[in-house]
Structures are given as C-alpha cells and as structure tokens.
N, C-alpha and C positions, 0 to 999 in steps of 0.2 A: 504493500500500500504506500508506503514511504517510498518506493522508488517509482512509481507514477507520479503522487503529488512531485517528487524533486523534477521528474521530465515539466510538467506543465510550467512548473518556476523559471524553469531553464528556458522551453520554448518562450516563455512570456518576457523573458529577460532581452532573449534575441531579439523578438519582435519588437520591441521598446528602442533597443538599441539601434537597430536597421531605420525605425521613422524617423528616430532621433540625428541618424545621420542621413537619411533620406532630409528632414528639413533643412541642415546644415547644407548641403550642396545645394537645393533650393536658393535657401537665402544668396548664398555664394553667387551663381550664375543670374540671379537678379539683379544682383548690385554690380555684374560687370555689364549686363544690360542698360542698367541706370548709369554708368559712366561712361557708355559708349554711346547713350543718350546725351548725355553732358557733353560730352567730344564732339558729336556734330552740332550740336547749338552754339559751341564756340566756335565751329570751322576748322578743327584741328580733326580734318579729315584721317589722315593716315593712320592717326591716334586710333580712332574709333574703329575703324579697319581692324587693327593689332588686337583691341579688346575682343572684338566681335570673333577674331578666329579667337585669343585667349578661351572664350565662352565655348565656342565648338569642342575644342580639342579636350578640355577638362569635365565638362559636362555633357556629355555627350547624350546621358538620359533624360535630362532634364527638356520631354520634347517640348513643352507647351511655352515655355522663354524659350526659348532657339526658336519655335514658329514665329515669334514675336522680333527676335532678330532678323531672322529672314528676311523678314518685312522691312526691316532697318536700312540692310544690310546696302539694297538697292539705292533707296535712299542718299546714302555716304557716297556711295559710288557715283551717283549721277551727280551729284554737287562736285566732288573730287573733280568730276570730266568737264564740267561747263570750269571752272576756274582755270581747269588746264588750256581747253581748249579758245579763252581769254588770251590767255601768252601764247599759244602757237596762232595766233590769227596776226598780234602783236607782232611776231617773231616772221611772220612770212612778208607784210608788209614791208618790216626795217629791208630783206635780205631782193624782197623786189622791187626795192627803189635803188637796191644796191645793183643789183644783175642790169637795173635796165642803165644805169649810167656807164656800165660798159661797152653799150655801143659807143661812147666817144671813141673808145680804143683799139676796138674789135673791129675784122672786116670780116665779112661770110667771102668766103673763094669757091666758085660751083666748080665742080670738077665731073666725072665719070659716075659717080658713086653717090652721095647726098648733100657731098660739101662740106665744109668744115670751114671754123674761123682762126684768124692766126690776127696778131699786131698788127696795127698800122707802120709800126717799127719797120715794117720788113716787107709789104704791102708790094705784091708783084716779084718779089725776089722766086726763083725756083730753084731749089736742091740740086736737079741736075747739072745746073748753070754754073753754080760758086759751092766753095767748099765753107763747111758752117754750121750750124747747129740751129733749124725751124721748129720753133714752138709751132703747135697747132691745138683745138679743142673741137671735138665733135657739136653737132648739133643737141643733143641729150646730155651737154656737160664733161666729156671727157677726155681727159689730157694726153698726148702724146706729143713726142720727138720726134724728127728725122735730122738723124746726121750723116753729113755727105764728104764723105774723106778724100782726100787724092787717092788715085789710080795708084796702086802698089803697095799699099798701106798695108791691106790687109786686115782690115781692125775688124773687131768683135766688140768693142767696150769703148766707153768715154770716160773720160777725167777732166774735173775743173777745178782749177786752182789758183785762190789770191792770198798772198801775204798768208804763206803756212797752211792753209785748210784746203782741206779736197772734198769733193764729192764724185763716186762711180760708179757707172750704169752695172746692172749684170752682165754679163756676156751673150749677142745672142749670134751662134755661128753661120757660118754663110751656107744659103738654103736655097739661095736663087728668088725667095720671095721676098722679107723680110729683110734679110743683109742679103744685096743684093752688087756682083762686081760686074754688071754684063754694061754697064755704060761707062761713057766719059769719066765719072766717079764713084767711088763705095758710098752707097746707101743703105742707112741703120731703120728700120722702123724701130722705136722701141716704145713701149706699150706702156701706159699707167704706172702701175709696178715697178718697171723699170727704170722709169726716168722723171720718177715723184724727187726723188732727189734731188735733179738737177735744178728744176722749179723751184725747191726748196731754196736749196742754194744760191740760183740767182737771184731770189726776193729778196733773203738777208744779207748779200752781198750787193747789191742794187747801188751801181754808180764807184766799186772797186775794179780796176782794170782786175778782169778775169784772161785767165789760159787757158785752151782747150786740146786737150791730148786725146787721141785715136791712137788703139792700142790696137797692137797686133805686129805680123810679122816685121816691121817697119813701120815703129810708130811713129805719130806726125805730131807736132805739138804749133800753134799758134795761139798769137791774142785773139780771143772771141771776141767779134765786130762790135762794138755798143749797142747800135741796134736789137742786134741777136740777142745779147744778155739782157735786153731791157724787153725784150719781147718774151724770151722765156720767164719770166718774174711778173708778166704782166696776167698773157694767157692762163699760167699754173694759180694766178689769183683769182682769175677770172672763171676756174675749173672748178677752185673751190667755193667758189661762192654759190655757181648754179649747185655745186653737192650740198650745199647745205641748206638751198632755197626744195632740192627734190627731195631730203631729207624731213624739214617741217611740213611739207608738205604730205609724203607720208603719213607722219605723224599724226596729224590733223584727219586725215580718214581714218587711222586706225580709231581716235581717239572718237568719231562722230558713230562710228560701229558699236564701239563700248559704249556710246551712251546711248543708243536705240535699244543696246542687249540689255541693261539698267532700267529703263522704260519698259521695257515686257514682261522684267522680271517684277517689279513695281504692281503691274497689273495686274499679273498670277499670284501676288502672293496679299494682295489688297482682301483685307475683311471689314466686315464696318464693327466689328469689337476691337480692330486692333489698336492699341494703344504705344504703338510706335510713334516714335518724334513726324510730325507732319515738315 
C-alpha cells in the first residue's frame, strides 16, 4: 500500500515539476517576444531578427509565441528592406551621375563585334599601328588590355614601372588568338583578371612617368606614352564604376524580391487575435 501511495507522490511531484518548468520556458520565450517587440519599435531591426531566431532555437515548443512571432517576424523584415532599399536607390543615383559624367572621357569605337569604349586619351590610335598599351571597356562595364609589342619580342606578360614599384600581367602564351605574332606586331589580349593590375596601377601612379616592359624571349622595355597611362587609369575607373553602378543595382532587385516575399508572408500569417507589433 505504501508503495502505491509513494508512486502517486512521485508521479504528482513530476507532474508539478514539468508545469512548473513548462511555465518557466513560457515566460522565457514571451519576454524575448516582448523584446523583439521593443527592437522593432525602436528600429533596431537586426536586433529583433537575432531575438526572434534566439526564440526559435530555445523554445522550440512553445508553438503559440512563435505563431505570434511569425507574424512579427515579416514585419522586421519588410521595414529592414524598405530602409535598405532607401540607401540603395540613394547609392544608384550618386554612382549614375557618376557613370554618366564619363562620357566626357569615354569614346564608344564600333568595330566587328558590339564595340567597346576606350579614352579620348588615345581616341583613333590602333594596336596594330604603334606599339603601346590600349585601355579598353566593354559595353556591360568590362575592362581589358591590348598590348602590342614589337615584332621579335616575343612576350607573354607586361610590366610597369615608376620610381621602385611594379605591377605584372599573368602570362598568356601565344595561341594565334589572344597573343597573337601573325602581324606587323605582338598583340596581348589580356582579360579582366589579368590586367586589373595594370588599371590599378596606373590610377595610383597617374601623372609619374611610367615604363612598360614586354616580357619574353626578347624583352622590350619603353616609356609608356602619357596618353596611354592616363587612358589606362581612366577606363579601369571608368570599369569600376559601371561595377559598382551593376552591383547596386542588383542589389536593389534582390532587395525588392525580399520585400514582396515579406509581404506574402505578412498575409499568411495575418490573424485578427494576433497581437504582434503593427
């Protein structure tokens, strides 16, 4: 008889004990509900985010606050996306007032293909003609070289150098299409990747007489023309700026995605008990 009555004590002790911390996690996941309540009323979006997963990950049973979050959750989310999408409209503005003032600089050249723009620096010069080093940018923003070495050179690579610093392309060997010896001079195509350097270089160098060395079996070294240096620092400026005008741009679609997905969610999870932050 005494070991019945001691099972029911026992069972009664548990069951006490289990509500007792059933309330406790209650309270717990309500009060991160209420601060993540408090987080979006201040606009300390991100905050409230971090809460609101804190709430998921800890409380994972507690369904009836977490429906309640749910409901939040969208909420945070589409405020986050409209403030963002504020500075990226901001941010595309500044970067296309920037891209259009380089038509002062820029000339489009049609050729075979879709054309591309280079300097006015150099405006009518062609590769085949002089030996030298053509900035160019595609139509879609994207940088490349042509360098055209003397006959006998042999070169694979470029090097430029003023007062101690250098910058060097990769190597790219002769393929008949790309580095190419079949004319009057060696012609380098060299691609993004390859000759993001040189761009580099001649921006922060802009206005130091520069050297340009063609490497290979016989290599060739002269002063790079002013024009040429002041065209490769222009264009490679002019590359980045469209990247970074098609970059916000991006951004701005992704960001007008995530707020239509934020709005749907919004509507699916809409109750007229919910007592979520409006």
């Amino acid at each position: 008889m005494c070991n019945v009555i001691s099972k029911y004590i026992v069972a009664a002790l548990a069951a006490t004990l289990l509500a007792s911390c059933g309330d406790k996690d209650k309270d717990a996941a309500a009060g991160l509900l209420e601060q993540a309540r408090a987080e979006f009323t201040a606009d300390n979006y991100n905050s409230a985010l971090a809460t609101l997963d804190t709430l998921d990950a800890r409380y994972p049973a507690q369904v009836e606050i977490r429906r309640q979050a749910m409901h939040l959750r969208p909420q945070v989310i589409e405020r986050l996306t409209l403030r963002e999408l504020t500075s990226a409209d901001s941010l595309i503005a500044v970067l296309t007032l920037s891209t259009d003032s380089l038509r002062d600089v820029l000339e489009f050249v049609p050729d075979a293909f879709e054309g591309y723009y280079t300097s006015r620096q150099i405006k009518g010069k062609v590769p085949a003609e002089a030996t030298g080093l053509y900035a160019r940018m595609s139509t879609d923003g994207v940088f490349s070289v042509v360098s055209s070495a003397p006959k006998g050179t042999q070169s694979t690579s470029v090097t430029l150098t003023t007062e101690g610093l250098e910058a060097t392309t990769p190597d790219v060997a002769c393929d008949g299409e790309r580095n190419d010896r079949s004319r009057g001079v060696e012609i380098i195509t060299f691609m993004p990747l390859e000759c993001d350097t040189l761009g580099h270089f001649a921006s922060i160098n802009l206005g130091r007489p520069i050297t340009a060395r063609w490497n290979g079996a016989k290599p060739h070294s002269a002063k790079l023309a002013e024009p040429q240096a002041r065209a490769l620092a222009e264009v490679y400026g002019a590359s980045r700026s469209f990247a970074a005008l098609r970059s916000a741009q991006m951004r701005k679609q992704m960001l007008e995605r995530r707020l239509d997905i934020a709005r749907s969610q919004m509507a699916r999870t809409f109750s007229n008990d919910s007592t979520a932050a409006d």
